[in-house]
C-alpha positions as CSV (number, residue, x, y, z in Angstrom):
1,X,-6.3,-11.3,39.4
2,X,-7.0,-13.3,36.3
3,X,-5.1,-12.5,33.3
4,X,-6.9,-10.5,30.9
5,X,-5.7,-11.5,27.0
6,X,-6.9,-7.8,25.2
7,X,-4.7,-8.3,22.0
8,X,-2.3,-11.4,20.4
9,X,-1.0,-11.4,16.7
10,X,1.2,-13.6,15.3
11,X,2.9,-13.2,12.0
12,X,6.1,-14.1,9.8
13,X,8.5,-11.0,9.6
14,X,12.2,-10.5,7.9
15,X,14.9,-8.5,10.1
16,X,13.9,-5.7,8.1
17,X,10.6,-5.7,9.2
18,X,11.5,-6.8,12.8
19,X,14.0,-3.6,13.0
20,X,10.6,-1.2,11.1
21,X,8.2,-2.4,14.0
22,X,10.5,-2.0,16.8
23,X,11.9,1.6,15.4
24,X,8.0,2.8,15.6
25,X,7.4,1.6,19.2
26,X,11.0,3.5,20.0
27,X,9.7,6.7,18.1
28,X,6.3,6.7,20.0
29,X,8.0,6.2,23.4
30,X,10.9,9.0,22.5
31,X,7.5,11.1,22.1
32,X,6.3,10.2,25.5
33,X,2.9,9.0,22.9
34,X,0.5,5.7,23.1
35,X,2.6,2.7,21.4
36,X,0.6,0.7,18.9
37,X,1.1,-2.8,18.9
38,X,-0.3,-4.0,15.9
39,X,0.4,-2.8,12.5
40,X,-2.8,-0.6,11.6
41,X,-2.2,0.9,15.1
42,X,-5.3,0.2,16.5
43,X,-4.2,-1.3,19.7
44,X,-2.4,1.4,21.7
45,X,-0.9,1.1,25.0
46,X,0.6,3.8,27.3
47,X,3.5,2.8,29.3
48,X,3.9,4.4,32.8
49,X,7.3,6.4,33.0
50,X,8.9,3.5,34.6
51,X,8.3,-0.3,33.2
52,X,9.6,-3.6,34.4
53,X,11.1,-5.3,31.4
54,X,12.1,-8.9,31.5
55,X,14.1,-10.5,28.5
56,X,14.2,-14.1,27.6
57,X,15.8,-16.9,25.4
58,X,15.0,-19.9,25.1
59,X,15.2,-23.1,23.0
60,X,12.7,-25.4,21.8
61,X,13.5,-28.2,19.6
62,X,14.8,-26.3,16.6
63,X,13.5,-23.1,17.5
64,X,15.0,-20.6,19.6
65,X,12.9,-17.6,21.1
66,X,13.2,-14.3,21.6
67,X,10.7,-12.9,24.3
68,X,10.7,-9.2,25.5
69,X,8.5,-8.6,28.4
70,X,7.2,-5.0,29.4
71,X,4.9,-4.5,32.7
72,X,4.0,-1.4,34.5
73,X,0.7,-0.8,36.9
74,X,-2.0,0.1,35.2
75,X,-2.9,2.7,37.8
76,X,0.0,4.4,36.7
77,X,-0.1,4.3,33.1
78,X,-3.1,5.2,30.3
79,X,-5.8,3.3,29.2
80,X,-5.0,0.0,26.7
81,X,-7.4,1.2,23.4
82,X,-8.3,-1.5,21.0
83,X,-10.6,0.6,18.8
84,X,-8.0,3.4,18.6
85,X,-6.7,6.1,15.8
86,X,-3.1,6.1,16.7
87,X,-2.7,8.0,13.4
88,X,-2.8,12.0,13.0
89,X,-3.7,12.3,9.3
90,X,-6.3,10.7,6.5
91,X,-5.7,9.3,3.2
92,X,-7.8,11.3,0.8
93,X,-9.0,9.9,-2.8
94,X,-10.4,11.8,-5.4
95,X,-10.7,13.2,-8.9
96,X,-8.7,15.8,-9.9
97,X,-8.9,18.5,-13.1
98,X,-8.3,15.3,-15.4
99,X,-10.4,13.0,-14.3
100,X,-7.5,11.0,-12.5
101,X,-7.2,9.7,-9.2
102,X,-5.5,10.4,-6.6
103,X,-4.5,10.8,-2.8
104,X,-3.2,13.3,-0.1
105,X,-2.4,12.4,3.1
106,X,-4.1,15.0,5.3
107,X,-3.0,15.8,9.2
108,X,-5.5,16.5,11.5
109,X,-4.4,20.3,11.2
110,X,-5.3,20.5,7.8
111,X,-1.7,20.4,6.5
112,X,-1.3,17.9,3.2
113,X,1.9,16.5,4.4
114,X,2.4,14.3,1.5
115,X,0.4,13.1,-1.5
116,X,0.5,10.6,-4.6
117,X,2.4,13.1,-6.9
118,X,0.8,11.6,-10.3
119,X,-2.4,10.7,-11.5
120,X,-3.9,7.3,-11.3
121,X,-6.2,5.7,-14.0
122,X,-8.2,3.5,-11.5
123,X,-9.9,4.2,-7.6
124,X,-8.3,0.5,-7.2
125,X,-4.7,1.6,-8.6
126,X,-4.6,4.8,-6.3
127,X,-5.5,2.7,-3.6
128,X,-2.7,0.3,-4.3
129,X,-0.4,3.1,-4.6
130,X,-1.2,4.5,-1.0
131,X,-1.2,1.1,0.2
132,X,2.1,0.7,-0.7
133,X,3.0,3.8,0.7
134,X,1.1,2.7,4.7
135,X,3.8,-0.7,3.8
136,X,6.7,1.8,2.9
137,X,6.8,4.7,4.5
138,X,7.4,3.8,8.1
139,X,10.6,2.2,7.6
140,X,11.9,3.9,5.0
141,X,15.5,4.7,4.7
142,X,16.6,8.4,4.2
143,X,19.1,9.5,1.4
144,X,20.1,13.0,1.7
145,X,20.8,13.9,-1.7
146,X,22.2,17.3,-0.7
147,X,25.3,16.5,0.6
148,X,28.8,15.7,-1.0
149,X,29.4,12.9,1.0
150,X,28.2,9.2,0.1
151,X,25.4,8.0,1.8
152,X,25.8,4.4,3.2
153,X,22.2,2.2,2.9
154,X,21.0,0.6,6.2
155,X,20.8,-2.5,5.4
156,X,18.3,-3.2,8.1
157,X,15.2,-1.0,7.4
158,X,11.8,-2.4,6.8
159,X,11.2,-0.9,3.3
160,X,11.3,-1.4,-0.3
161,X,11.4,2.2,-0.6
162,X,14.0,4.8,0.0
163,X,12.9,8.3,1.1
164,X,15.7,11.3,-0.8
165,X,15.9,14.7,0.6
166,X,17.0,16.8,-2.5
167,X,16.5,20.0,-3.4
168,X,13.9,21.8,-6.2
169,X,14.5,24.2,-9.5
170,X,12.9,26.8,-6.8
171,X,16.2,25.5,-4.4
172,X,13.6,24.5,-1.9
173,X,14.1,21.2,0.2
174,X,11.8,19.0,-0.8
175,X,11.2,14.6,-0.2
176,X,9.8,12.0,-2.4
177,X,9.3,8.4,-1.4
178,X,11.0,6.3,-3.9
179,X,10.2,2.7,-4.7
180,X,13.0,0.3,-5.4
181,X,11.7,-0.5,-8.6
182,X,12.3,3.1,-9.3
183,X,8.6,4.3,-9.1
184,X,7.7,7.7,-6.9
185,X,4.9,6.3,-4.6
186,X,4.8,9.6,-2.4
187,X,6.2,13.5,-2.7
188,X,6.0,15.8,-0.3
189,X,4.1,18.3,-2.2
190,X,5.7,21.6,-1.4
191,X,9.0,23.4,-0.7
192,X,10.1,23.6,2.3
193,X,11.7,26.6,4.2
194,X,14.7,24.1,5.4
195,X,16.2,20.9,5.1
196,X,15.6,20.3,8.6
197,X,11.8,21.5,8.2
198,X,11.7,18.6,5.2
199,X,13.1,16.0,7.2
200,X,10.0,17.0,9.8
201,X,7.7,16.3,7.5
202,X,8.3,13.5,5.7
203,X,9.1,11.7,9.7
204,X,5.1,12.8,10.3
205,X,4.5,10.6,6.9
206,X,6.5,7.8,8.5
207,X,4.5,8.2,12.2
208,X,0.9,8.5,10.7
209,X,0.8,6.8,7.1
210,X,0.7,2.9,8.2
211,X,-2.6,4.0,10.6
212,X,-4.3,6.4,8.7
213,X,-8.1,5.8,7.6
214,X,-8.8,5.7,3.9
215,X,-11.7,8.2,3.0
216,X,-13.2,9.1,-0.5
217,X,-13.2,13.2,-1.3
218,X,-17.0,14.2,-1.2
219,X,-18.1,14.9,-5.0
220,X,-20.6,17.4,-4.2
């Protein structure tokens, strides 16, 4: 059978960013879900249970390769989906009391799981600010600001941000995304009932933020 090419990208990435996109294929196959390939998760593929995976280095000239091979039978797998959603949630824009922009990341079961936690001046600001959150959020550390201990950074995440578990003036658990250049780009937007239920929710940012549509808050 001829080989069938249904996806190929190409692009320049640090370790960091190396370690981010292969994290978010391990999540999605921990979760038995559809792995996206590219970055805006629109090319999903289903692996069967059991894959063949072939791993190879190789020199050329001055450049050495890294090639990690995965094939299973179709018949035993899903579907490969180029047009896909891989995301559970939207971005919502819009107005609010002040005449401000901003978002809210909405899952699909109507939960707000995170949003933009201050006003923007500008529909092109808050869109920056979200869009730094899809670049963000999936590879973001996590400091867990509730515990005695020091925590140690990984030094290998894909992020300029840092997500920190810490706990509200109501002592309810709560996230925010933080940038390095010490600017909140996200918060989670509510208390939560645990620390364990907070660190649920801001891993559903993570899984559905980069892939999420972008949609404008009707004004009717």
């Amino acid at each position: 059978m001829t080989d069938e090419q249904v996806f190929e990208g190409t692009e320049t990435r640090t370790r960091k960013g190396l370690a981010s996109y292969f994290r978010r294929i391990a999540r999605a196959l921990r979760r038995g879900d559809a792995v996206p390939a590219d970055e805006e998760q629109t090319v999903v593929v289903d692996p069967a249970a059991e894959s063949e995976v072939a791993v190879d280095v190789a020199r050329d000239g001055e450049e050495v390769h890294l090639a990690v091979d995965v094939a299973w039978e179709e018949s035993e797998a899903g579907d490969v989906e180029t047009e896909a959603t891989a995301s559970k949630a939207t971005f919502e824009r819009y107005r609010d009391s002040a005449d401000e922009w901003r978002w809210r990341l909405v899952h699909r079961n109507g939960n707000i799981i995170a949003d933009s936690g201050q006003g923007y001046s500008s529909k092109e600001r808050v869109t920056q600010g979200l869009e730094s959150v899809k670049s963000n959020a999936p590879g973001a550390h996590v400091l867990d600001t509730t515990r005695d201990d020091e925590a140690v950074e990984d030094p290998e995440t894909g992020s300029d941000a840092t997500f920190e578990l810490f706990v509200d003036n109501e002592d309810k658990p709560r996230w925010r995304l933080v940038h390095d250049n010490g600017e909140i780009i996200a918060d989670s937007g509510q208390g939560y009932a645990s620390k364990q239920k907070a660190k649920q929710g801001l891993r559903s940012v993570q899984t559905n933020a980069r892939g999420a549509p972008v949609e404008d808050e009707s004004e009717d």
